[in-house]
Each structure stands twice: as C-alpha cells, then as structure tokens.
N, C-alpha and C positions, 0 to 999 in steps of 0.2 A: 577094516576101513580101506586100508591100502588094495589090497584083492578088488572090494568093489570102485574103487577109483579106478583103476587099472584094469577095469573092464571092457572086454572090445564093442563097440557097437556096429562100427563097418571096417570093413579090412579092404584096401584096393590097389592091389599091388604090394610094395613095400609100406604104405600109408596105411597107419591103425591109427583110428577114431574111437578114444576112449570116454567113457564119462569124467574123466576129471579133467580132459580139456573141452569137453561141454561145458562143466560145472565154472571153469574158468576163465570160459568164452563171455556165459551169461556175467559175470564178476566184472570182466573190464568190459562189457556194455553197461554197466548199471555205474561204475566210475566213471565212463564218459559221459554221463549225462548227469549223473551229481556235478561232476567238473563246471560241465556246460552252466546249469543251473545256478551254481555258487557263484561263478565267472560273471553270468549277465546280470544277477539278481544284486547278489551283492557289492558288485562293482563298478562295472558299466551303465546301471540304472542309475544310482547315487550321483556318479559322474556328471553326468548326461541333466539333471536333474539341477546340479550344481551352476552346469555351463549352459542351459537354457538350451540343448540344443531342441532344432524341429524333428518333428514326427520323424519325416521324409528320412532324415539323415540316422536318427534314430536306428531306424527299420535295418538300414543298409548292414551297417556297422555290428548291429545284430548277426543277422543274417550272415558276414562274412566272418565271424567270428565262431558262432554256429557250425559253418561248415569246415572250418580250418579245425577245430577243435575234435569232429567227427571222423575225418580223413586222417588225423593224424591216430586216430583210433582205431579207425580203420585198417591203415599199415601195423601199429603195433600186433589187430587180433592177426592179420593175415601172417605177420613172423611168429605169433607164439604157436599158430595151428599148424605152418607146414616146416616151420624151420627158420626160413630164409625170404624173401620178396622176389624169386621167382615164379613161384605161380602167381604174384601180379602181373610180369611180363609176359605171360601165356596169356595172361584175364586181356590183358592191354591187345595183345596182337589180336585176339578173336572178336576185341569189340571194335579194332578198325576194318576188320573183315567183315561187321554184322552194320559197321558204318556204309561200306562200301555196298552191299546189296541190297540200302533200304529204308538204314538209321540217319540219311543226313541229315534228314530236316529234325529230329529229335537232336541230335548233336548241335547243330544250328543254334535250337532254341536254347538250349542246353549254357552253352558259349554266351547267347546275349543274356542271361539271366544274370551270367558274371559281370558282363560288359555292363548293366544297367546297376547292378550295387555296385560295381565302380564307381562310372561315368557319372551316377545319376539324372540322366537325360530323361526320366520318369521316375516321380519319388511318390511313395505311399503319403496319402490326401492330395496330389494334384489332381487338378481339374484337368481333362485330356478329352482333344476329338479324335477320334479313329474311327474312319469310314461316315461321318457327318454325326457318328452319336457321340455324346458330350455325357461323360460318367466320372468318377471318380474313381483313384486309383485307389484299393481297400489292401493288397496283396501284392509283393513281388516275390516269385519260388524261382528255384531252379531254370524250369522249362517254362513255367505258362504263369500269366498274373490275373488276378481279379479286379474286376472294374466294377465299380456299382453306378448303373447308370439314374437319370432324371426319372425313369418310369419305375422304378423301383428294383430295379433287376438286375441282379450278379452274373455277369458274361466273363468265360475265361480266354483270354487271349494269347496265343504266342509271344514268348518273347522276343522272337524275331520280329511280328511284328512292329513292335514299338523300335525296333532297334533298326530295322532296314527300311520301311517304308516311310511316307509322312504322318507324323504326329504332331498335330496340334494341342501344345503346354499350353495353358492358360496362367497356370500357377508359375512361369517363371516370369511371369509379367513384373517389372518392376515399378508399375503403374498402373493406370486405369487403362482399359480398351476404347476401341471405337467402336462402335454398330451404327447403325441405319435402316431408319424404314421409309418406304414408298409409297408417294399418294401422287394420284393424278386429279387437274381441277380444268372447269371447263375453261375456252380461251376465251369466252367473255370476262376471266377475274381480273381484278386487280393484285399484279404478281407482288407488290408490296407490302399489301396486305396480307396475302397470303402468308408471304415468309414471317411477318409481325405473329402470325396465329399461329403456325409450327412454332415455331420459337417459345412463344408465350405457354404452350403444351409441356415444350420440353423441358421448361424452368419449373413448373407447376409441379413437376414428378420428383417424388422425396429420391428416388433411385441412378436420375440424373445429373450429373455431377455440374454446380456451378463455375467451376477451372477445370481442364478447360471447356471452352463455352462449346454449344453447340452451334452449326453452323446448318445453312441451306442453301441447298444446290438445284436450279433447276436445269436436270440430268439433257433432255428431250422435246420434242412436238413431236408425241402422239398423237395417232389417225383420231383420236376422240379426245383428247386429252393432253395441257400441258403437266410432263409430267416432272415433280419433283420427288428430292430426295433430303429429307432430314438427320444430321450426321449428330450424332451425341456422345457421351463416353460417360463411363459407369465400372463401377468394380465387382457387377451382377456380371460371373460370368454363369455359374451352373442353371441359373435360372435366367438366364438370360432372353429368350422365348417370350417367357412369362413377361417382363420387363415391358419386348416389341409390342403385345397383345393388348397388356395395359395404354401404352401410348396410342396406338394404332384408334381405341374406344374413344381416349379424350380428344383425339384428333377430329373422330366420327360426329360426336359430340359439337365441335368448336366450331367446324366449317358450317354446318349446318345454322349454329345460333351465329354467325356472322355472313348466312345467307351464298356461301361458296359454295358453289355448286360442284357435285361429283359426278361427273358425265357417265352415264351408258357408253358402250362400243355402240357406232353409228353406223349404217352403210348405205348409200343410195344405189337404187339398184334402176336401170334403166332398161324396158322393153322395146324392142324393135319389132313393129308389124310388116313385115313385108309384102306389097299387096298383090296379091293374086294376077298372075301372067294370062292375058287372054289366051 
C-alpha cells in the first residue's frame, strides 16, 4: 500500500505528485464541504430560523460564510501540496499581472460581489431597476448576480453594476411609493370636475392606497389639451405597469361616462395663394 501511495504521477523539478497527495487532496475537499454543509444546515439555518431573519440577509451571511470556510481550505490544500504558501505568492503576483493586461473588469466584479454581501446595498428578493427593467434579485455570486425580471426572464448582471452605477431599490422602501399617470382633457372642461373623476378612479382601485391620499396636478396647456397628472401611492412595485394600465382603463372609462372629452392633437394649417404677377 505504501509503494502505491508513494507513487510518482508528475515529477517537475524538485516537486513529486504522488497519489497519496491526490488521494488526500480529494479527503480535505470532501471535509470542507461536509464542514460547509454541517456549518449552514445545522446551525446557521436553525439560527436564522430562530431570529426571523430575511431572505436578503439570509443569503449574505451564507454566502460569506461559504467562502471564508473554502479559502481557508483552500490555503490549508495549497500548504499540504507544496509545503509552504509560497506558491500562493507566485499564484498572487501572476494574477495581478493577468489583472494588469485584461482581468480588471473581472476583478472589479469580483470586489463588488464582496462589497454587496457586505454592504447589502442589493439583497436576494429585492425588487431593483437597472437600465429601466424592474426584476428581482434571485442570486448574488462572486462576479455576476441573477435577476428574474416582470417578463419572466433570468438576466445575469455584473456586480459592478449594481455596485457603481445607479440602482434603483424598491425593496428598501420603508413605505409605500409614489407613481403617476397622465391624461390630457379638452379646455372646454370643467377642471373641478375633472380632478373629482381622477380622484374618484383612484380610490375605486383596491391597489391604491387610501393614506396617503392621492392628489391632482394640472401639470400644462397643451397645444390640444389641458394636461393633467394623477399622483397616487401604492406598495405594487414589481407590477407596478400593470397597476398604471388598470387606472389608465377606469380613467378611459370615467371621462367618457362624465362626458370629458379627450381631445385629438389639433393643427390649423393655413394656405397662402399668391396671385399671379402680370
């Protein structure tokens, strides 16, 4: 047994790769992940479970628990394989060398994937806009996160993204939002009336919230149209769309059975005949 333990499989240099430090390479990958396992299942779950914490926070604490527990497994294989953790410091200088001609933006991401289970400035189940689409946050990894958006669909994201540019959190709302839709009515109405009818729309909708109230602004005089804007608040952010769509119908609806008229664009165009020069 000792003979095939102490068998060479690569020789390179002074460095012999035997199978018994394969055999005991695979040994402390299969403890570090029993580790890992026992660590989040049977302790950190219960915990968490105990203390009510959310998803969000959940995930994180995983996650950096996860990786602390793998690195430090990591260092242990790399001292049982070569001796010592300098060939980490060789690993280390050639990956700022492979930084330097190429790897930033991986590094980058790399970095804020830390930065956001830290920070949690994006937690697994927020609601989040980036670049106007509105999805939810399903994944946060290393480098890149998953977002499942309103159309059904899984887009993966930089973490840089969420982490350098602007991201709109819906979920750190400590309350309801505002939104707004826009109608324009002809200038023969009655503007009192009108705001009675948005109003009375906006109350009517189980989605809109009766505190705080909704309000009406008339924004404009439009070339065809006074044009107003109905301000409301509601805790529909992911479907939020949906929400404008529904109002927008009972709006369509209302003006019409209270005879409000919704002007056309108008234009009067005027011909000039110039008459003919003897």
């Amino acid at each position: 047994m000792d003979e095939i333990l102490s068998t060479e499989i690569v020789k390179i240099g002074s460095y012999s790769l035997t199978i018994e430090k394969v055999a005991t390479a695979f040994v402390i990958l299969l403890m570090v992940r029993v580790i890992e396992l026992v660590f989040i299942k049977l302790m950190l779950n219960p915990y968490f479970k105990k203390r009510e914490i959310d998803q969000g926070r959940r995930f994180a604490v995983r996650a950096i628990v996860k990786y602390t527990i793998y690195l430090v497994g990591l260092l242990y294989l790399i001292n049982f394989m070569f001796g010592s953790l300098s060939a980490l410091t060789i690993g280390s200088a050639s990956l700022l060398v492979g930084v330097g001609f190429g790897l930033q933006q991986t590094f980058n991401d790399f970095v804020s994937g830390i930065i956001l289970l830290i920070d949690r400035g994006a937690e697994v189940g927020d609601v989040v806009v980036i670049d106007d689409i509105v999805g939810k946050v399903n994944k946060i990894g290393l480098r890149t996160s998953e977002v499942y958006t309103r159309d059904r669909v899984s887009i993966i994201i930089p973490n840089s993204k969420l982490v350098s540019e602007k991201v709109t959190n819906w979920s750190h709302n400590q309350g309801p939002a505002r939104f707004y839709i826009e109608v324009g009515v002809s200038y023969k109405s009655d503007i009192d009336h009108v705001e009675k009818t948005l109003l009375k729309c906006a109350d009517e909708n189980s989605e809109v919230l009766k505190e705080p109230r909704s309000a009406v602004q008339l924004v404009n005089f439009g070339d065809s149209s006074l044009d107003f804007r109905l301000y409301y608040f509601s805790h529909e952010f992911f479907f939020a769309e949906k929400l404008k769509s529904d109002l927008r119908k009972s709006l369509f609806k209302a003006l019409a059975r209270e005879k409000i008229e919704i002007p056309f664009p108008q234009r009067d165009i005027w011909f000039k005949n110039n008459e003919a020069k003897d």
